[in-house]
N, C-alpha and C positions, 0 to 999 in steps of 0.2 A: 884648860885648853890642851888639847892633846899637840905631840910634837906633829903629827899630819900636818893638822891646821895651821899650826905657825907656821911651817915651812910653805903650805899652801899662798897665805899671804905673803910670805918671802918673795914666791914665784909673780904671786902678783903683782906686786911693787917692780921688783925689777924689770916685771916684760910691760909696765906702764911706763918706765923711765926709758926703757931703749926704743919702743917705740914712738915716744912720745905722745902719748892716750891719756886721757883720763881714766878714771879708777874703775866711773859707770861705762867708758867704751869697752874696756879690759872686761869685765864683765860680762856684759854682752857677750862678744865675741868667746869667750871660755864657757859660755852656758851654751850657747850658739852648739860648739862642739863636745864638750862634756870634757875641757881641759882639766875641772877640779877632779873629777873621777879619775882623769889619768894619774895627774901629780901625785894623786892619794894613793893610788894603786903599785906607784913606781918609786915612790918617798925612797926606798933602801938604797935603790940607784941614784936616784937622781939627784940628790942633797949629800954625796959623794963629791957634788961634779962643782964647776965654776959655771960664774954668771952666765958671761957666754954662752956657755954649752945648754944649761935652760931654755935661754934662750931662742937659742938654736932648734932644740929637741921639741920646745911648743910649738918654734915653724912648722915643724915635718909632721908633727900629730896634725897640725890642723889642715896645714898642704895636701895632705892622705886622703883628709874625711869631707876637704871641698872636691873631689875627684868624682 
């Protein structure tokens, strides 16, 4: 498993626990917007950063792309 994907799954656990979702809502909602293509694309960044701020940063990806 490449480091992408682990941290992919990282992302996903932790934005299941803050928001409290299941695994298949987080899902959804990250196919919905293409949040694995972003994570994957931005890994250098983004797995620099804290929980939080993942967090964070999937709100604004997907606040952008509901617009």
């Amino acid at each position: 498993m490449s480091k992408e994907t682990t941290f992919l799954i990282y992302c996903i656990e932790i934005y299941k626990n803050a928001k409290a979702l299941s695994g298949k809502q987080v899902m959804a909602l990250f196919n919905k917007y293409h949040v694995p293509e972003y994570v994957v694309s931005y890994f250098e960044a983004l797995h620099t950063t804290g929980e939080r701020y993942i967090v964070d940063d999937i709100d604004l990806y997907i606040a952008a792309r509901q617009a």
